[in-house]
N, C-alpha and C positions, 0 to 999 in steps of 0.2 A: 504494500500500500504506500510506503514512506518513498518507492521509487516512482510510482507515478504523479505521488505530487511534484517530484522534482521534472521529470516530463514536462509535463501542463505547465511548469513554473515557468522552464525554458522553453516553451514554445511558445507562451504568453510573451515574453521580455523579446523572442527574436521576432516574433508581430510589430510588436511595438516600436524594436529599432530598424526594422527591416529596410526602412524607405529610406532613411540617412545612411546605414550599410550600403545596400546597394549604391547609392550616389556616390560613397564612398569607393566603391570597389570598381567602379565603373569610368570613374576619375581620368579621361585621356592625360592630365599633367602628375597622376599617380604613380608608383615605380608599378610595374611589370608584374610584381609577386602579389598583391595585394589579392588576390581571388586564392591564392595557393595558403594565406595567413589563414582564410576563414576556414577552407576545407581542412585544414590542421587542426584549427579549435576543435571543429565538428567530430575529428578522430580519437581526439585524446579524450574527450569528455564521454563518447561512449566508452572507449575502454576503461576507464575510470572507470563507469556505470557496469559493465562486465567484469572487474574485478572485484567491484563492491558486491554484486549477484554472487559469483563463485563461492567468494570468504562465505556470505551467509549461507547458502546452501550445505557448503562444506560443514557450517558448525551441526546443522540439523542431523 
């Protein structure tokens, strides 16, 4: 239950900032990497979320 509110939490906040993000990432005077920064967020934080899943399970 405690991971789907973080879920909702972040999908609420990335609604929210979505429209500045993108203008952001979209930036032609931006560097180059700027789409590669978000899909990195995007990765570590599921795996976080997959590692936090495991340990619980594990303890069960």
């Amino acid at each position: 239950m405690n991971n789907q509110r973080l879920v909702i939490l972040l999908l609420l906040i990335a609604y929210i900032f979505s429209p500045s993000l993108f203008n952001w990432i979209i930036n032609p005077e931006g560097a180059w990497y700027r789409p590669y920064i978000v899909w990195i967020l995007v990765i570590v934080i599921a795996f976080v979320i997959q590692l936090r899943r495991k340990k619980y399970q594990d303890l069960d």
